[in-house]
C-alpha positions as CSV (number, residue, x, y, z in Angstrom):
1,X,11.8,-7.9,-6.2
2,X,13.1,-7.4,-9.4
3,X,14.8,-4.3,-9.2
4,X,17.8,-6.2,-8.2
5,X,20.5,-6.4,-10.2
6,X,24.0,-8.6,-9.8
7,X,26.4,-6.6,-11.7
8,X,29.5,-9.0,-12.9
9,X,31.2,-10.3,-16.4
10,X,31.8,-13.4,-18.3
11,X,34.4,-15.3,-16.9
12,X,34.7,-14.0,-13.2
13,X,35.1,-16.8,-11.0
14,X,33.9,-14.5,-8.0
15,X,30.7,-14.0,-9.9
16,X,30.0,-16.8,-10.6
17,X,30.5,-17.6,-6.8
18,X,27.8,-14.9,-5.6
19,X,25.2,-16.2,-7.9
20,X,25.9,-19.2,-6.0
21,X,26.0,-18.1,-2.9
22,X,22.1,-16.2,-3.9
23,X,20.7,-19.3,-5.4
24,X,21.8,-21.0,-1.9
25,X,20.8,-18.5,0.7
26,X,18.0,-16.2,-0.9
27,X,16.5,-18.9,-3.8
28,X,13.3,-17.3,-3.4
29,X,15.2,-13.7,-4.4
30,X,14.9,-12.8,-8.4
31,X,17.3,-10.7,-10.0
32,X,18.7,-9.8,-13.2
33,X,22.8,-10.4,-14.0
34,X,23.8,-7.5,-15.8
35,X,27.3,-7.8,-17.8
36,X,29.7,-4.8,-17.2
37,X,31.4,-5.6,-20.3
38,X,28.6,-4.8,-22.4
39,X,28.8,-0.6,-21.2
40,X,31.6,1.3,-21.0
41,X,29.8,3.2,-17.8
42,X,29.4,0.1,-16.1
43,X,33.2,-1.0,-16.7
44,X,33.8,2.3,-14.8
45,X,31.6,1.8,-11.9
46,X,31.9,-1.2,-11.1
47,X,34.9,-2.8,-12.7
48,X,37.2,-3.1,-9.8
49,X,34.3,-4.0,-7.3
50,X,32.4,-6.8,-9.5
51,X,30.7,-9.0,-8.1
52,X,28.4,-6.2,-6.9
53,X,24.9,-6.5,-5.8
54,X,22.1,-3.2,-6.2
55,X,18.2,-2.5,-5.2
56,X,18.9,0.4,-7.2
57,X,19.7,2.7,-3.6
58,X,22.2,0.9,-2.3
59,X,25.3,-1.7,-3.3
60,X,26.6,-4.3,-1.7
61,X,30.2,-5.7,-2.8
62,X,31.1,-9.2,-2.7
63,X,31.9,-11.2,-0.5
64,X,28.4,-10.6,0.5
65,X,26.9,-11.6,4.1
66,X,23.2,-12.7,4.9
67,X,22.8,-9.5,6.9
68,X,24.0,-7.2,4.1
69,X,21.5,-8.7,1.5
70,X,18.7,-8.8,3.5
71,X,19.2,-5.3,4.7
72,X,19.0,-4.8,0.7
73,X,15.5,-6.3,0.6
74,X,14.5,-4.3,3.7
75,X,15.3,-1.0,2.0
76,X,13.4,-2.3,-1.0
77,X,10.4,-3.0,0.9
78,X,10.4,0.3,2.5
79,X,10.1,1.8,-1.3
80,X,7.7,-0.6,-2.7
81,X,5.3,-1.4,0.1
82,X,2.7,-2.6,-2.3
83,X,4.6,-5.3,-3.6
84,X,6.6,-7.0,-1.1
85,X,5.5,-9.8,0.9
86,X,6.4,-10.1,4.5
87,X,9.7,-8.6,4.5
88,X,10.1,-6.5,7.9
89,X,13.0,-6.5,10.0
90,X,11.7,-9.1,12.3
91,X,11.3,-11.3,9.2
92,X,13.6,-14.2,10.7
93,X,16.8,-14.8,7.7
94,X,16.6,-17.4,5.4
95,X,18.4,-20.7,6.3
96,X,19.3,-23.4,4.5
97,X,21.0,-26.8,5.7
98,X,24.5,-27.6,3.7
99,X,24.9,-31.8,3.6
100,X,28.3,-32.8,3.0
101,X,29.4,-36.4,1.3
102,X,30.0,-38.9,4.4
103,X,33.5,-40.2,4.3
104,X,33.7,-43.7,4.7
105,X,36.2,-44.9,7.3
């Protein structure tokens, strides 16, 4: 799965909020942050749409959904069959349980 890539730029609060939002949803998912800044190509792609996640055939723009990501992994499965897991699209999503601080009455 490492033909993701999370296209963003130092400083972007927004960026920094989808690598969150990954790390929370998909932690198992590995991709690589590539900085726009450092190509003048990238700036022009994707410099109004950052944060933007690829699979290398399809983007998604942030804010990203669960259904939208794992659609990406779908579509990556379907190319590289040999090195998925068990990604199909009865694969059930990913949850994760959010725990909030108790406020004391």
């Amino acid at each position: 799965m490492s033909n993701f890539k999370l296209y963003g730029t130092l400083g972007c609060h927004l960026c920094e909020e989808a690598e969150s939002w990954l790390k929370h949803f998909f932690p198992w998912a590995s991709y690589m942050y590539v900085d726009i800044a450092c190509d003048e190509k990238l700036v022009e792609s994707f410099g109004l749409r950052i944060p933007v996640l690829s699979n290398g055939i399809d983007d998604v723009n942030w804010p990203f959904d669960i259904q939208q990501v794992h659609r990406l992994f779908l579509e990556q499965a379907a190319i590289e069959p040999q090195k998925t897991t068990t990604l199909s699209s009865e694969a059930p999503l990913p949850s994760r349980r959010v725990l909030l601080p108790r406020t004391e009455k």
